[in-house]
C-alpha positions in Angstrom: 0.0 0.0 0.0 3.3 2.4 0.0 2.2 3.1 -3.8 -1.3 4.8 -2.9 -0.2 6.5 0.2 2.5 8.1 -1.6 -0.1 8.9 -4.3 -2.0 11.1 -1.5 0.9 12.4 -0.2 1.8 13.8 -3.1 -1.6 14.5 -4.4 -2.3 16.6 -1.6 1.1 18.4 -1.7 0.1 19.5 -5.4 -3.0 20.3 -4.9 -2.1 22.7 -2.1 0.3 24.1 -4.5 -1.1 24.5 -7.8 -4.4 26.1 -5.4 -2.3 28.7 -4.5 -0.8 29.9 -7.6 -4.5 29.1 -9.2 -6.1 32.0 -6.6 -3.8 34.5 -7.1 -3.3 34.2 -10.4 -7.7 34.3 -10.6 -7.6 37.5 -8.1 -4.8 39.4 -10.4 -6.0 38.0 -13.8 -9.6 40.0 -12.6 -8.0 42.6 -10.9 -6.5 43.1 -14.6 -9.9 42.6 -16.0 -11.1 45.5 -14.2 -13.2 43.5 -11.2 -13.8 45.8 -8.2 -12.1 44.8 -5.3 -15.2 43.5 -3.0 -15.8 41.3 -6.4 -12.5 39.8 -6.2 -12.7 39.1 -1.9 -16.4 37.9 -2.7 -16.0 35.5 -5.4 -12.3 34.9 -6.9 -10.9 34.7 -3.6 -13.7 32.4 -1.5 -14.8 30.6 -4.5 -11.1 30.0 -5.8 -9.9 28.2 -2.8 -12.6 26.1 -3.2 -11.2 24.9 -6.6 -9.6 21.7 -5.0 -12.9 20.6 -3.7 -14.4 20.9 -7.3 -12.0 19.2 -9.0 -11.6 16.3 -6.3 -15.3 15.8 -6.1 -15.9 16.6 -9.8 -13.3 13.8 -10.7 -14.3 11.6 -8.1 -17.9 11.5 -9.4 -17.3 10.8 -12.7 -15.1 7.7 -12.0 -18.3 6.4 -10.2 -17.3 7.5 -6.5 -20.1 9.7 -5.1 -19.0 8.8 -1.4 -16.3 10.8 -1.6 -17.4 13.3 -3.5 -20.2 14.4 -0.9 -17.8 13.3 1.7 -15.1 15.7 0.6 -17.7 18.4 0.3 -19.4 17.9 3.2 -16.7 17.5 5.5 -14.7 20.6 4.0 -17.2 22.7 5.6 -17.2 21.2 8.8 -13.4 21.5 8.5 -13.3 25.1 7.3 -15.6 26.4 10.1 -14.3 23.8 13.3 -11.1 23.6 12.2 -9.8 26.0 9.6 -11.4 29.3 11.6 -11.1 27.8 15.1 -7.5 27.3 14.9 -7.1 30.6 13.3 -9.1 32.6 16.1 -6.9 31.0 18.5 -4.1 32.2 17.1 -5.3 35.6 15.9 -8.9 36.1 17.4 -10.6 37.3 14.6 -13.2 40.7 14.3 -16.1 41.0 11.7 -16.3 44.8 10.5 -18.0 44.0 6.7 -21.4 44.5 6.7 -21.4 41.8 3.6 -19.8 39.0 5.7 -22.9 39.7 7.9 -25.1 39.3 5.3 -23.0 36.2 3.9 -23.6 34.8 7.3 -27.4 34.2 7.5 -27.1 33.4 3.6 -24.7 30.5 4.3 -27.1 29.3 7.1 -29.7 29.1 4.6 -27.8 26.8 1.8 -26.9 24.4 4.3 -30.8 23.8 5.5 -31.9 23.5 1.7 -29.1 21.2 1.0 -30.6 19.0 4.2 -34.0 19.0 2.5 -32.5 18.3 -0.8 -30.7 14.8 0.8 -33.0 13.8 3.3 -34.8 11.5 0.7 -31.4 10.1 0.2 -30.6 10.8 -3.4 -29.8 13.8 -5.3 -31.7 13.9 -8.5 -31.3 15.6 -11.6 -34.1 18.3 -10.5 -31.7 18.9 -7.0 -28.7 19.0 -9.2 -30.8 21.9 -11.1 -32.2 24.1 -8.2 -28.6 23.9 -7.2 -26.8 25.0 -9.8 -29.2 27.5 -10.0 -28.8 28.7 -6.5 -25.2 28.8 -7.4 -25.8 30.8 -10.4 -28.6 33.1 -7.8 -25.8 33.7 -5.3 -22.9 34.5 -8.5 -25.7 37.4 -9.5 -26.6 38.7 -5.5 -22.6 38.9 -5.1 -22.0 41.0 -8.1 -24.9 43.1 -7.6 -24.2 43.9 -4.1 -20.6 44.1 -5.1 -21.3 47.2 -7.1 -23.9 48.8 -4.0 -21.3 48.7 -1.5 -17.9 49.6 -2.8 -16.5 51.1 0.3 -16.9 48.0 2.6 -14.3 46.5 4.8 -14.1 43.7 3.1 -13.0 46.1 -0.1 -10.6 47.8 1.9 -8.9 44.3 3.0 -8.7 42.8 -0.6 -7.5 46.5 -2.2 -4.9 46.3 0.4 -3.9 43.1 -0.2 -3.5 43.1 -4.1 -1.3 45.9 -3.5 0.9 44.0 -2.0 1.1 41.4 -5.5 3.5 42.5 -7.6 2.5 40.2 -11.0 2.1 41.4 -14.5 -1.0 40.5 -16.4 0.9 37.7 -18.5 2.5 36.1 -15.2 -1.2 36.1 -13.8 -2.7 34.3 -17.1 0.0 31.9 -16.9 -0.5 30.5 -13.2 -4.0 30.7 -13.5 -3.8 28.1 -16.7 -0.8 26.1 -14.9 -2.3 25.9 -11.8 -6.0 24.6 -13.2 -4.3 22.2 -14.8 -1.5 21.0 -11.6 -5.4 21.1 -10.2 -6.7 18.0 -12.7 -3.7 16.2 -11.9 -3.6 16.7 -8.4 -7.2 15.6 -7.8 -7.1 12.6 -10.6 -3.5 11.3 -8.0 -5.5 12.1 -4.8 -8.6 10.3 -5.8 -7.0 7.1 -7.1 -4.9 6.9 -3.8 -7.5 7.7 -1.7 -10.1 5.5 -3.0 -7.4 2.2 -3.3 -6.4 2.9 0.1 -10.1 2.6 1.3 -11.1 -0.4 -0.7 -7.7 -2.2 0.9 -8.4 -1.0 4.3 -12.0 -1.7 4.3 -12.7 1.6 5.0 -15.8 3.7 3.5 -15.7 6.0 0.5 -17.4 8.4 2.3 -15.2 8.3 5.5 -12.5 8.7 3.1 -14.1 11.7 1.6 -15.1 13.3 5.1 -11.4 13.2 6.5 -8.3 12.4 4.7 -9.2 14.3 0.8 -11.3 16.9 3.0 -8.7 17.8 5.0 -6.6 17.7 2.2 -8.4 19.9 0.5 -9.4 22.6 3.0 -5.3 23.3 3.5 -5.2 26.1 0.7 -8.2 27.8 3.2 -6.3 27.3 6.2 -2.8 28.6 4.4 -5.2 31.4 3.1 -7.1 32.2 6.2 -4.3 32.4 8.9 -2.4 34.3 6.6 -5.3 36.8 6.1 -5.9 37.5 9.6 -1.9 37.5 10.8 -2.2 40.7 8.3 -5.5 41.9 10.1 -7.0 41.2 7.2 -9.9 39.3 9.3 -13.0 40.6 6.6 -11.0 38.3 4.0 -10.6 35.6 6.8 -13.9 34.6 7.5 -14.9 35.9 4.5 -13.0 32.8 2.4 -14.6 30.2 4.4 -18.2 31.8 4.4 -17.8 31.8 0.1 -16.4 28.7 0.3 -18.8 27.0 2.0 -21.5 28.2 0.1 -19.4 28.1 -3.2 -18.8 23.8 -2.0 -22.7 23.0 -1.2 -23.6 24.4 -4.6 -21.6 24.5 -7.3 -19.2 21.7 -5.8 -21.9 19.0 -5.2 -23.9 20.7 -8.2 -21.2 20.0 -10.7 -20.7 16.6 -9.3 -24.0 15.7 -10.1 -23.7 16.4 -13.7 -22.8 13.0 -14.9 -26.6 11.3 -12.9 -28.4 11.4 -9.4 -26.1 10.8 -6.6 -27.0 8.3 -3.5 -26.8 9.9 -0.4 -25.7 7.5 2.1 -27.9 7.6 5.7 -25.1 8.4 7.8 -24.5 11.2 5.4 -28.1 12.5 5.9 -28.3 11.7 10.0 -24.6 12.2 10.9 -22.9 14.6 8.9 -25.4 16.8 8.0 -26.5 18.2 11.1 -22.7 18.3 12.3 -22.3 20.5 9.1 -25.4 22.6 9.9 -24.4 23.2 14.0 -20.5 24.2 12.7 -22.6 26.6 10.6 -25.5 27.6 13.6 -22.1 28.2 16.0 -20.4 30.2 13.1 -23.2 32.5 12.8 -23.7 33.3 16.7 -20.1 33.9 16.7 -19.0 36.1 14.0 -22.2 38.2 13.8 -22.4 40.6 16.1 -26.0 41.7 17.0 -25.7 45.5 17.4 -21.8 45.5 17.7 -19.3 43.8 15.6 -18.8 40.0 15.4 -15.8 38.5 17.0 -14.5 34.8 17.3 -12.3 35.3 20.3 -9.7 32.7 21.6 -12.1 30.6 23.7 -14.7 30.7 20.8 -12.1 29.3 18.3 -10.9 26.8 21.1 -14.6 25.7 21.2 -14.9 25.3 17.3 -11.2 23.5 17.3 -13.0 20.9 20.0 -15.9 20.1 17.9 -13.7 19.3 15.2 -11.8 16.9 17.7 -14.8 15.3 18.6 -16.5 14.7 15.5 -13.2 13.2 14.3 -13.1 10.8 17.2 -16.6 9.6 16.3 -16.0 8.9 13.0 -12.8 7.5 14.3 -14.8 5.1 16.7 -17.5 4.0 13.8 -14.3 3.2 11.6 -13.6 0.2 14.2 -16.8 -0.9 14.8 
């Protein structure tokens, strides 16, 4: 078994990698384009981090493994909120100022419930693939038009300052953003094989698989991203990431997965992760929102998150062995 876990080892390194140079390549390449700032922190920068979900799940699905594609979805945003965030608030506690991340909030809240009403008959048709490609398309449209109605937000001020900071000519951006797409392909199709012979050897689920070693291995270029952000202060883009992220992964990233016919949705799936995924999100939201003052995830609260993760890992942990 040496072969496949070097194959995740590896996958994972790459996929970290080529993530990285795909973002900022994406933010300068529409920076170039002429994107406003808040566009850019809204979409390119969330949404682009999310890129190694996509193509993991994406590939996954369409070599006939819908465990781990919902896995890897799913338990990225239990990972981006326990984990990513928590561990990041402990280290630099983190302060809310955009009135969009509020509003994001809320919104995020909501995509996870219709997602549990979209699985709870334990398949996800071709009419749930549609509504949520179209709620994907529905939050593209309320993130441009709000974009252009609040120009001066935090959020604007964080990403303004931190493009600033890029120096990368127009070609340089094109080039990583084509380079790294394609080190994404690769990445995912090496992770995926690994992953999934590694399972079928072990004995171990595809979705188990899905909800720990390719999520976590996925949600790296958020936590690079995210601790980074908020070690500049930069905490709007911080929470911001995982909040598009999130919503970008129950949408477009289960969406797309579903392009190639209707997806069984395991029980424990529906009865376990699920409502993990939605209290992550419920604890997120009375955290980081701030009702009349600005949010905050202190120390303690990210300690808190960082525990649930720890939990949740053990459980799934236990039902491995038995």
């Amino acid at each position: 078994m040496y072969v496949e876990i070097i194959a995740v080892l590896l996958g994972l390194v790459l996929l970290v990698y080529s993530a990285e140079r795909f973002v900022e390549g994406a933010a300068v390449s529409a920076k170039y384009a002429g994107a406003s700032p808040l566009l850019i922190g809204m979409l390119v920068v969330g949404f682009g981090t999310s890129a190694p979900e996509m193509m993991v799940s994406v590939f996954a699905a369409y070599e006939g493994n819908p465990n781990i594609a919902l896995g890897n979805a799913y338990g990225s945003n239990i990972i981006n909120i326990a984990f990513v965030l928590g561990l990041t608030a402990i280290l630099y506690p983190i302060t809310v100022s955009s009135k969009i991340v509020r509003k994001e909030l809320p919104l995020l809240l909501a995509i996870v419930l219709f997602s549990g009403w979209l699985i709870f008959d334990n398949i996800l048709s071709l009419i749930d693939i549609i509504l949520l490609l179209a709620g994907f398309v529905a939050l593209i449209v309320w993130s441009v038009l709000t974009a252009k109605q609040h120009r001066s937000d935090e959020l604007a001020s964080d990403v303004s300052t931190e493009l600033a900071s890029t120096l990368m000519s127009r070609g340089r951006a094109t080039f990583w953003l084509i380079i790294g797409l394609l080190l994404l392909l690769l990445s995912a199709k090496i992770l995926v094989w690994g992953a999934q012979s590694i399972a079928v050897k072990m004995g171990i689920s595809d979705l188990i698989i899905g909800l720990t070693i390719i999520a976590l291995g996925t949600s790296l270029p958020e936590l690079a991203a995210t601790i980074a952000a908020a070690k500049k202060g930069e905490h709007d883009i911080a929470i911001g990431n995982i909040i598009g992220s999130n919503m970008f992964n129950m949408l477009a990233v289960v969406g797309f997965s579903g392009i190639f016919g209707a997806i069984p949705v395991d029980d424990a799936l529906v009865y376990r992760d699920w409502p993990v995924m939605l209290a992550t999100s419920l604890m997120l939201l009375v955290m980081a929102y701030g009702y009349k003052k600005l949010g905050a995830i202190s120390r303690k609260e990210g300690g808190i998150l960082v525990l649930s993760f720890i939990v949740y890992n053990t459980f799934l942990l236990y039902s491995i062995n038995n």
